[in-house]
CHARMM internal coordinates of N, CA and C (Angstrom, degrees):
IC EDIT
DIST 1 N 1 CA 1.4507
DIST 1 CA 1 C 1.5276
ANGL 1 N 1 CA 1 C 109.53
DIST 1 C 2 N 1.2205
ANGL 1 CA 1 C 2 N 117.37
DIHE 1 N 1 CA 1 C 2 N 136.75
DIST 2 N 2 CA 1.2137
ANGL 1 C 2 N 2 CA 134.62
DIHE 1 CA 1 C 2 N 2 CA -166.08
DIST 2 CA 2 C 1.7911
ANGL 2 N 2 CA 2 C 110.91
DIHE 1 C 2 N 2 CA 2 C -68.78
DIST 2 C 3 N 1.4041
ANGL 2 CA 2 C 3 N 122.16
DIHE 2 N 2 CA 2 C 3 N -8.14
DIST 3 N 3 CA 1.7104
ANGL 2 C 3 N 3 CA 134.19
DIHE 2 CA 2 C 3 N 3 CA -152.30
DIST 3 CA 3 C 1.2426
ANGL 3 N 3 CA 3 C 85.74
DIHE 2 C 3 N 3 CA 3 C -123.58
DIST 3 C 4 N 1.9846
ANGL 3 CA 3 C 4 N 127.36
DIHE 3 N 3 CA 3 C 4 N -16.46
DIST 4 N 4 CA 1.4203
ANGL 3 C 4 N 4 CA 109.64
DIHE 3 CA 3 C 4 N 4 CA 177.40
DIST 4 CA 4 C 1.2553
ANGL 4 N 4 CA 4 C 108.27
DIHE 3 C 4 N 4 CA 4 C -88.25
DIST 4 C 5 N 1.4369
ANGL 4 CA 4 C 5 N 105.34
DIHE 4 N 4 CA 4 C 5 N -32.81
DIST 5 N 5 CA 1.7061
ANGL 4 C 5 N 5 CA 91.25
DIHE 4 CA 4 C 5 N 5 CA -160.13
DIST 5 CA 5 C 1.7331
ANGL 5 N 5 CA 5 C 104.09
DIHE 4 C 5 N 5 CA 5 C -95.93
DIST 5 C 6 N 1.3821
ANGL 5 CA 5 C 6 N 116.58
DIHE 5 N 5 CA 5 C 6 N -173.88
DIST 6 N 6 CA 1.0717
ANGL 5 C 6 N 6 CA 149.72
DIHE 5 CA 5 C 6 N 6 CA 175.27
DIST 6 CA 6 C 1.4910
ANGL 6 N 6 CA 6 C 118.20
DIHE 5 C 6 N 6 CA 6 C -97.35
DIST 6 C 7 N 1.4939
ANGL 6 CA 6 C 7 N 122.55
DIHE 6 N 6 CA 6 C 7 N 113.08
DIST 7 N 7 CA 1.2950
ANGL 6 C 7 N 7 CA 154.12
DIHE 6 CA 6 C 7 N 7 CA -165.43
DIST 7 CA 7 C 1.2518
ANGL 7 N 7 CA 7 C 109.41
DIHE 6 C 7 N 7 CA 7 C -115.16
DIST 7 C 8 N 1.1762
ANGL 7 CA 7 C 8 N 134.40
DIHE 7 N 7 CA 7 C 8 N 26.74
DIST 8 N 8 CA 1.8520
ANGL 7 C 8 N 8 CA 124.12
DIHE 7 CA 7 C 8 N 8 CA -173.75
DIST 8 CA 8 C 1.6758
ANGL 8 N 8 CA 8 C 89.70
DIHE 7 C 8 N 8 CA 8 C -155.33
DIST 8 C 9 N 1.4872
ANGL 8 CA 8 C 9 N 108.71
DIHE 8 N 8 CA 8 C 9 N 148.44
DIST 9 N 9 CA 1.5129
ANGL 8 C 9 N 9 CA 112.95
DIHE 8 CA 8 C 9 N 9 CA 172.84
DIST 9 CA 9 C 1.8506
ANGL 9 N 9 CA 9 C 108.84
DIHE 8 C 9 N 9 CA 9 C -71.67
DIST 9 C 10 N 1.2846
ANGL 9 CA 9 C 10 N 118.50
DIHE 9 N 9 CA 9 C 10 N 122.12
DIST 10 N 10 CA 1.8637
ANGL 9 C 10 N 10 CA 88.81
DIHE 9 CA 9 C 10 N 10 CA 160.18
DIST 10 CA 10 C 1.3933
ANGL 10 N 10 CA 10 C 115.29
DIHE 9 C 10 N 10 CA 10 C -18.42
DIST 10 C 11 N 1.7230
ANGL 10 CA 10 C 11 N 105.15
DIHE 10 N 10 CA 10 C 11 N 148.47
DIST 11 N 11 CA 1.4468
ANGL 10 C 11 N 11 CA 113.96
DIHE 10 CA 10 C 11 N 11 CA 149.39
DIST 11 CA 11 C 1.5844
ANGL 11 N 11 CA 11 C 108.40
DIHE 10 C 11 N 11 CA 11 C 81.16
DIST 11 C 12 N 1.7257
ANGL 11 CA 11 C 12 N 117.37
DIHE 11 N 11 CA 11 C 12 N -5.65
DIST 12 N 12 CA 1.5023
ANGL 11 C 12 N 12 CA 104.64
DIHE 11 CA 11 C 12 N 12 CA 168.03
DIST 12 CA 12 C 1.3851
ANGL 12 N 12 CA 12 C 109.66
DIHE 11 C 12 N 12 CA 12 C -119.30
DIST 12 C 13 N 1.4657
ANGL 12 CA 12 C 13 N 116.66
DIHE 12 N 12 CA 12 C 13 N 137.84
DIST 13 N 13 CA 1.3462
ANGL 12 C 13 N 13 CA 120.84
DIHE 12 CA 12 C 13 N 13 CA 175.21
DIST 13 CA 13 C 1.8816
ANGL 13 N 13 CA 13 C 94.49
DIHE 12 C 13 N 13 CA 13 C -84.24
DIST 13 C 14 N 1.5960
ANGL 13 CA 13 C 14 N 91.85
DIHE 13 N 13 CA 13 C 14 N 131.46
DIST 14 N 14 CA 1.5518
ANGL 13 C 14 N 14 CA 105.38
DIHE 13 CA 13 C 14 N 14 CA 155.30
DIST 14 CA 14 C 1.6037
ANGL 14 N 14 CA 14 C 117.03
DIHE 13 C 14 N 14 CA 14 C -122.70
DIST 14 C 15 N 1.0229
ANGL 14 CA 14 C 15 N 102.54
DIHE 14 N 14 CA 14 C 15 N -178.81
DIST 15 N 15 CA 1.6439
ANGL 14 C 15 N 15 CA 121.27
DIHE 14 CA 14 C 15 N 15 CA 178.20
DIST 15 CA 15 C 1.4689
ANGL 15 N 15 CA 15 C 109.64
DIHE 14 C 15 N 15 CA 15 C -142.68
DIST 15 C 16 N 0.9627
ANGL 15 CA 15 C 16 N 118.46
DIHE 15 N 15 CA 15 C 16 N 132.60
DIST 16 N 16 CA 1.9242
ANGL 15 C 16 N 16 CA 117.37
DIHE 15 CA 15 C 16 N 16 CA 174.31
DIST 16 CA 16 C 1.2153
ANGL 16 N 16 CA 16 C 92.90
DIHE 15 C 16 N 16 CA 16 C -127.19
DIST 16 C 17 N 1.0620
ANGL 16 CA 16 C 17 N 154.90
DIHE 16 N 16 CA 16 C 17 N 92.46
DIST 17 N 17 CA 1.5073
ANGL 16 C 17 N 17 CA 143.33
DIHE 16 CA 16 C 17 N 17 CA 163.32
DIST 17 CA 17 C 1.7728
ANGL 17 N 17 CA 17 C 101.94
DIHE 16 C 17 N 17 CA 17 C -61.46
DIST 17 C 18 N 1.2336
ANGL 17 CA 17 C 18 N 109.37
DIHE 17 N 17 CA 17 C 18 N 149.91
DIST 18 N 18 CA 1.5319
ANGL 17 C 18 N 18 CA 110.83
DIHE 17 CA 17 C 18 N 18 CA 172.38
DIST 18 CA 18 C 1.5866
ANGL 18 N 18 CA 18 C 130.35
DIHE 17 C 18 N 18 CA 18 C -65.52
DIST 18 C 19 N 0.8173
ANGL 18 CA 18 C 19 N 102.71
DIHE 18 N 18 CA 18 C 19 N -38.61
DIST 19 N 19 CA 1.6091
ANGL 18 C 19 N 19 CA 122.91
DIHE 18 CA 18 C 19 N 19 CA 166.14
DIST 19 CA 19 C 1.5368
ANGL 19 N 19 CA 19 C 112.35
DIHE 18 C 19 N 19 CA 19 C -146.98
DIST 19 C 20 N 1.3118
ANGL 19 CA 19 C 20 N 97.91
DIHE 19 N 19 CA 19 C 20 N 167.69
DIST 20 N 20 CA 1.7993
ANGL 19 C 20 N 20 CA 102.86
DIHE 19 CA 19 C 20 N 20 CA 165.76
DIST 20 CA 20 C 1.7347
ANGL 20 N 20 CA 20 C 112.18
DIHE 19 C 20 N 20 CA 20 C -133.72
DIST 20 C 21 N 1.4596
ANGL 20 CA 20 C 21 N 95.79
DIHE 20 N 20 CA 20 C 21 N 163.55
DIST 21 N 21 CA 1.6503
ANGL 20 C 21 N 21 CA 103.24
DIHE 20 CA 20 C 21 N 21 CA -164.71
DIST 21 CA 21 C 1.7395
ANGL 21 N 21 CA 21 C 102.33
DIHE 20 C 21 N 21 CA 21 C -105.06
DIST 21 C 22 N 1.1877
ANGL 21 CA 21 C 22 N 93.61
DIHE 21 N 21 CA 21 C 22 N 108.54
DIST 22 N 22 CA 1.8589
ANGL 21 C 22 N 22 CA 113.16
DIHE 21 CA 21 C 22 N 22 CA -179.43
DIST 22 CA 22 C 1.3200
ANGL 22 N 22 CA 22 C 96.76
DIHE 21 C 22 N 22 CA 22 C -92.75
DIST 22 C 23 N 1.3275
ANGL 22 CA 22 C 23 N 136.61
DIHE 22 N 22 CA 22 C 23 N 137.71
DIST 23 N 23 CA 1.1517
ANGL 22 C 23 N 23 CA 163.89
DIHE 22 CA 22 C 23 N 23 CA -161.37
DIST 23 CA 23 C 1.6668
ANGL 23 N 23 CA 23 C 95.13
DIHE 22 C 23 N 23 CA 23 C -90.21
DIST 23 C 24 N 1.0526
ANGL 23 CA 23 C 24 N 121.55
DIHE 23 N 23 CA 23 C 24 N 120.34
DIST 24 N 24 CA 1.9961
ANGL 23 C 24 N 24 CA 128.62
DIHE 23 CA 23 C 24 N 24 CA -176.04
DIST 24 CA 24 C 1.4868
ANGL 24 N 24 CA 24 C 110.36
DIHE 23 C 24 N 24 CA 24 C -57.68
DIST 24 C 25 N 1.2109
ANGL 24 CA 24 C 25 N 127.57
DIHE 24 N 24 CA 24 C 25 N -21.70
DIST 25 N 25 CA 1.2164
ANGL 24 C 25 N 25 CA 133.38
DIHE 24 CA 24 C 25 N 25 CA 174.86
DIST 25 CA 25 C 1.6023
ANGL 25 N 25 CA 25 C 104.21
DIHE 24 C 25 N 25 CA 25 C -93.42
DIST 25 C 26 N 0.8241
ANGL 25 CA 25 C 26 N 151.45
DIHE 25 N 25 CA 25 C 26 N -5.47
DIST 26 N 26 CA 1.4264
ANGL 25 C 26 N 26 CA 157.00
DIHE 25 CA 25 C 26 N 26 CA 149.34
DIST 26 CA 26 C 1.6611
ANGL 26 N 26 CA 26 C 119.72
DIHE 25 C 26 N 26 CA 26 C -64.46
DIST 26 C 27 N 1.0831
ANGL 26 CA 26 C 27 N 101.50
DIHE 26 N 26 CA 26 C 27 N -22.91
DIST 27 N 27 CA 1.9757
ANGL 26 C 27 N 27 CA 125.32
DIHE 26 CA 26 C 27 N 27 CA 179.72
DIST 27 CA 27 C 1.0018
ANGL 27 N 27 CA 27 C 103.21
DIHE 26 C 27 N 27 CA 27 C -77.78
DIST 27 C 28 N 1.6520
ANGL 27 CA 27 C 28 N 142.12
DIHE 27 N 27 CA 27 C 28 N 98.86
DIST 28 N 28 CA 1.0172
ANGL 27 C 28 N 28 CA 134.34
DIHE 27 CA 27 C 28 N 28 CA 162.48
DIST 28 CA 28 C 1.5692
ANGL 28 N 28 CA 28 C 113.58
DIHE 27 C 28 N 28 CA 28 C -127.20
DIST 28 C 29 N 1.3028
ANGL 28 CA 28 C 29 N 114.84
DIHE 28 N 28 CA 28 C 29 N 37.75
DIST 29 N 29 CA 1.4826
ANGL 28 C 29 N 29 CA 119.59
DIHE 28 CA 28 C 29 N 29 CA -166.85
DIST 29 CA 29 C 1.8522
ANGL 29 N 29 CA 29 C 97.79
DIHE 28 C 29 N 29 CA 29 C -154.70
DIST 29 C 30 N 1.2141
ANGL 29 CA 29 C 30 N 110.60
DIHE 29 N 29 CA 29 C 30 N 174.94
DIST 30 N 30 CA 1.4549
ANGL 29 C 30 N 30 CA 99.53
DIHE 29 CA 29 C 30 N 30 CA 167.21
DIST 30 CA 30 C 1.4882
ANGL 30 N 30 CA 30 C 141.30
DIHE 29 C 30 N 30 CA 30 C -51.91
DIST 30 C 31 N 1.0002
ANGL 30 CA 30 C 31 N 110.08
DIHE 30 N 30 CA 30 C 31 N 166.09
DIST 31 N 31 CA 1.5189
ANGL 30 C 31 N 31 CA 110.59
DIHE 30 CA 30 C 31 N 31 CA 179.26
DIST 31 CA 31 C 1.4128
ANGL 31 N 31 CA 31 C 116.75
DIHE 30 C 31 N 31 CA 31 C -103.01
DIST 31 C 32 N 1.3421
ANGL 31 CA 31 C 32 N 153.79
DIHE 31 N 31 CA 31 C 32 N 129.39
DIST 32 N 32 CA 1.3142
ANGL 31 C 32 N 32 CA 128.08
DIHE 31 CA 31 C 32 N 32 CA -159.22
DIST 32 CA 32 C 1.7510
ANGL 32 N 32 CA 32 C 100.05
DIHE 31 C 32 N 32 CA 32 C -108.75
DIST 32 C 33 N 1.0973
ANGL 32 CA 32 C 33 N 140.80
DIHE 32 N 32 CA 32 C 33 N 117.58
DIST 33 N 33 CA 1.5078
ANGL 32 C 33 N 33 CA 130.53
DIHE 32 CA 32 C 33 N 33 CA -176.62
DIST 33 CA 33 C 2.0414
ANGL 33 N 33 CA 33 C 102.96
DIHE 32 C 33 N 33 CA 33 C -123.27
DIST 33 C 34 N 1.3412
ANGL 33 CA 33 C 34 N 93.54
DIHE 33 N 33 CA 33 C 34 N 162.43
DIST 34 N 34 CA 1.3099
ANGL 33 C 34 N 34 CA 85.32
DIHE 33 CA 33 C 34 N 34 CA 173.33
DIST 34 CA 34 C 1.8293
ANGL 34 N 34 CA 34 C 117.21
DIHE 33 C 34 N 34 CA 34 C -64.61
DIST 34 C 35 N 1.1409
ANGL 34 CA 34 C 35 N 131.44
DIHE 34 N 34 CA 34 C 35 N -11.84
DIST 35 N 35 CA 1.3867
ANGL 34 C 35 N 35 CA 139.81
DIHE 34 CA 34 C 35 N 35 CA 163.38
DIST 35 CA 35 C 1.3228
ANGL 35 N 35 CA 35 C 117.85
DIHE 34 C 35 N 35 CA 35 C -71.40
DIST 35 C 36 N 0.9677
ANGL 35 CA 35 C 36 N 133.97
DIHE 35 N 35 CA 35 C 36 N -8.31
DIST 36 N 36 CA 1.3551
ANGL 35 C 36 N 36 CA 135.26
DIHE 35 CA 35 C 36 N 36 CA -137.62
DIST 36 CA 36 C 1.4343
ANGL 36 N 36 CA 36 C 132.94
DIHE 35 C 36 N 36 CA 36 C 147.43
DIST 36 C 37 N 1.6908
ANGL 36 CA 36 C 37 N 111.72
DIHE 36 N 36 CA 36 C 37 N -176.80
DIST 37 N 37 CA 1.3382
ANGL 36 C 37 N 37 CA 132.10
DIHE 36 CA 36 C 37 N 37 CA 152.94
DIST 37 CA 37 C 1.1662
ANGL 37 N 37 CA 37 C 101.80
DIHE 36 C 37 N 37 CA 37 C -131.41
DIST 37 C 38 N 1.9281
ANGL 37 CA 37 C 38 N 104.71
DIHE 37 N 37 CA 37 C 38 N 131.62
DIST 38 N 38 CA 1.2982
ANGL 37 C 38 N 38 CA 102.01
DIHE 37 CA 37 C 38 N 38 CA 164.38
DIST 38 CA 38 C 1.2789
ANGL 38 N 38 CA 38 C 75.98
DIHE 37 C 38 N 38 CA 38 C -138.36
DIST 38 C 39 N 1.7618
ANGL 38 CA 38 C 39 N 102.08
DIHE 38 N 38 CA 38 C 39 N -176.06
DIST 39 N 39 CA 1.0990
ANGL 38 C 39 N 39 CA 140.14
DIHE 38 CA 38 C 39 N 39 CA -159.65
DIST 39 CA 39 C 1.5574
ANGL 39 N 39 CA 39 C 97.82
DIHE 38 C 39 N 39 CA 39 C -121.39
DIST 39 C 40 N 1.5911
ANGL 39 CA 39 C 40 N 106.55
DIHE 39 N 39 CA 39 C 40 N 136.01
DIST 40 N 40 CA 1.4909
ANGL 39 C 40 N 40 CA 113.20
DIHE 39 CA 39 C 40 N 40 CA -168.83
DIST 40 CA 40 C 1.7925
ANGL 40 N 40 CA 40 C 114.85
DIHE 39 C 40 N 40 CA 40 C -39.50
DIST 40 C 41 N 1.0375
ANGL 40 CA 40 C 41 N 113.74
DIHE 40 N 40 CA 40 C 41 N -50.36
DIST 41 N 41 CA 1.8524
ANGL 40 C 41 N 41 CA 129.67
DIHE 40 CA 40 C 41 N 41 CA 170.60
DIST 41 CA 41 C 0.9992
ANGL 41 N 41 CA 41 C 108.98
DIHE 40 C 41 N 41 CA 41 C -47.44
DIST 41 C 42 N 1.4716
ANGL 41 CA 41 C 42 N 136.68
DIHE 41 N 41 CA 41 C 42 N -23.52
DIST 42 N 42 CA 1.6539
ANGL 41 C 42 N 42 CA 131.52
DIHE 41 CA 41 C 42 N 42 CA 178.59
DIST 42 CA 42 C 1.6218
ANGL 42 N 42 CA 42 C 111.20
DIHE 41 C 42 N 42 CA 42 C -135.54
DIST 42 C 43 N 1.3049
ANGL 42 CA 42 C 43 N 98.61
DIHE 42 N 42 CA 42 C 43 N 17.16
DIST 43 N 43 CA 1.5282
ANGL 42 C 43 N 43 CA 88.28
DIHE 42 CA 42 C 43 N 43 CA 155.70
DIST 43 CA 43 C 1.2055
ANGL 43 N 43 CA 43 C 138.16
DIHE 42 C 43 N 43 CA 43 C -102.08
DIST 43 C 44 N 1.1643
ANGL 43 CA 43 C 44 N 127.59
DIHE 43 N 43 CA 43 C 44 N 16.66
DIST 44 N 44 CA 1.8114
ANGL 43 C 44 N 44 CA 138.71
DIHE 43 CA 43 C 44 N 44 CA 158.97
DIST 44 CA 44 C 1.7451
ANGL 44 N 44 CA 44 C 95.73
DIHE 43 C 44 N 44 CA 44 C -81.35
DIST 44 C 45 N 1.6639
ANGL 44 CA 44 C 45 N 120.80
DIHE 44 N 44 CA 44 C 45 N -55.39
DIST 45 N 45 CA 1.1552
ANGL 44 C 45 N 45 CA 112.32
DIHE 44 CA 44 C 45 N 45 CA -168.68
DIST 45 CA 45 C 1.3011
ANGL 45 N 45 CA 45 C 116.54
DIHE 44 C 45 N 45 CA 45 C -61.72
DIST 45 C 46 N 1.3712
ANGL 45 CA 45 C 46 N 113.41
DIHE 45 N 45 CA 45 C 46 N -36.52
DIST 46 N 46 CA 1.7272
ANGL 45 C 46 N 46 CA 117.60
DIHE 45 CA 45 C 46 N 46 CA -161.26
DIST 46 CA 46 C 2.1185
ANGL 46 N 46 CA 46 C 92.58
DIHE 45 C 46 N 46 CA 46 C -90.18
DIST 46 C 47 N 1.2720
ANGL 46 CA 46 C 47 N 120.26
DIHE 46 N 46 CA 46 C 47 N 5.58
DIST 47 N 47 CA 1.0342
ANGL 46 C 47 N 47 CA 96.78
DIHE 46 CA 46 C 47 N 47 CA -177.14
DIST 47 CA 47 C 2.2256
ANGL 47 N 47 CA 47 C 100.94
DIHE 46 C 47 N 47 CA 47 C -116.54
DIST 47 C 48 N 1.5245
ANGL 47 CA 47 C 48 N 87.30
DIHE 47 N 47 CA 47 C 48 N -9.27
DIST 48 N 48 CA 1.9021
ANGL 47 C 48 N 48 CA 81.24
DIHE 47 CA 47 C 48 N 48 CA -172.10
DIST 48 CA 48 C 1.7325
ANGL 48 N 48 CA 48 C 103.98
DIHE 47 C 48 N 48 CA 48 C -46.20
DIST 48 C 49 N 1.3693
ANGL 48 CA 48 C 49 N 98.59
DIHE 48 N 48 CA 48 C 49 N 174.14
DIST 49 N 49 CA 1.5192
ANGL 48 C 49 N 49 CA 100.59
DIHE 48 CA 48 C 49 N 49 CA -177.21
DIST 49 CA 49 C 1.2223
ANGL 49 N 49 CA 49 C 118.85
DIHE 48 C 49 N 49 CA 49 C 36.25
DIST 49 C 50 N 1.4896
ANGL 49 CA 49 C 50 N 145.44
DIHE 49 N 49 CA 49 C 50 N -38.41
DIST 50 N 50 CA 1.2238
ANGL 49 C 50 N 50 CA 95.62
DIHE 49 CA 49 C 50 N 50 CA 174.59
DIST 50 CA 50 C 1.2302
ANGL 50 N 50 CA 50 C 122.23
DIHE 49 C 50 N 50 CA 50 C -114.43
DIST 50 C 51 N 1.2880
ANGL 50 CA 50 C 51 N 141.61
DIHE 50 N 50 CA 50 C 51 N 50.31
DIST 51 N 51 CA 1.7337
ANGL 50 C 51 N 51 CA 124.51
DIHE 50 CA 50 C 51 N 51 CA 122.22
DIST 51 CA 51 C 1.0058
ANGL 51 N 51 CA 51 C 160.47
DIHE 50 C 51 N 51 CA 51 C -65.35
DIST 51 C 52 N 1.7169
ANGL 51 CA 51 C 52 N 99.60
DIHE 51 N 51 CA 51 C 52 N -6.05
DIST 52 N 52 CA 1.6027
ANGL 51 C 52 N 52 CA 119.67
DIHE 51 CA 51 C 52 N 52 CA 165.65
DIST 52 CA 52 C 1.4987
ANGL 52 N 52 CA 52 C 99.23
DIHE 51 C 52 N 52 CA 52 C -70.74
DIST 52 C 53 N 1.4260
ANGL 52 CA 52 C 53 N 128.80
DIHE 52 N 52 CA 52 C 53 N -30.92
DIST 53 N 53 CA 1.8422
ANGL 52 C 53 N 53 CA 120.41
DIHE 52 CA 52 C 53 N 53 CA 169.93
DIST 53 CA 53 C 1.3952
ANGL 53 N 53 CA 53 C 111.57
DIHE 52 C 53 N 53 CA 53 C -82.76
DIST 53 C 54 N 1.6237
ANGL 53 CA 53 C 54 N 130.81
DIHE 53 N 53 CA 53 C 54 N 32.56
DIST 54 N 54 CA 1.1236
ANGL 53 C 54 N 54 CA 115.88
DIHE 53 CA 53 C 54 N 54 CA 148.68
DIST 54 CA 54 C 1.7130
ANGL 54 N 54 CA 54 C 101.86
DIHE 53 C 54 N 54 CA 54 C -120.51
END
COOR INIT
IC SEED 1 N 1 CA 1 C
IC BUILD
């Protein structure tokens, strides 16, 4: 299991943050979601309804 073991050499500090926060005007290419790829312009539409089914 991946939560037992140890993933880092001794002696180095890391950081993985889970995601990072890109500014919406910086998006000019797809979006990658677990549904899909959309493109900033159709991702409110292509996402209504369904994330309450995940």
């Amino acid at each position: 299991m991946m939560d037992e073991a140890r993933w880092q050499v001794g002696g180095i500090e890391v950081w993985n943050p889970a995601f990072d926060v890109t500014p919406h005007q910086l998006i000019t290419g797809g979006i990658i979601t677990e549904l899909g790829v959309f493109l900033p312009s159709e991702l409110q539409a292509a996402l209504t309804g369904r994330l309450t089914a995940l």
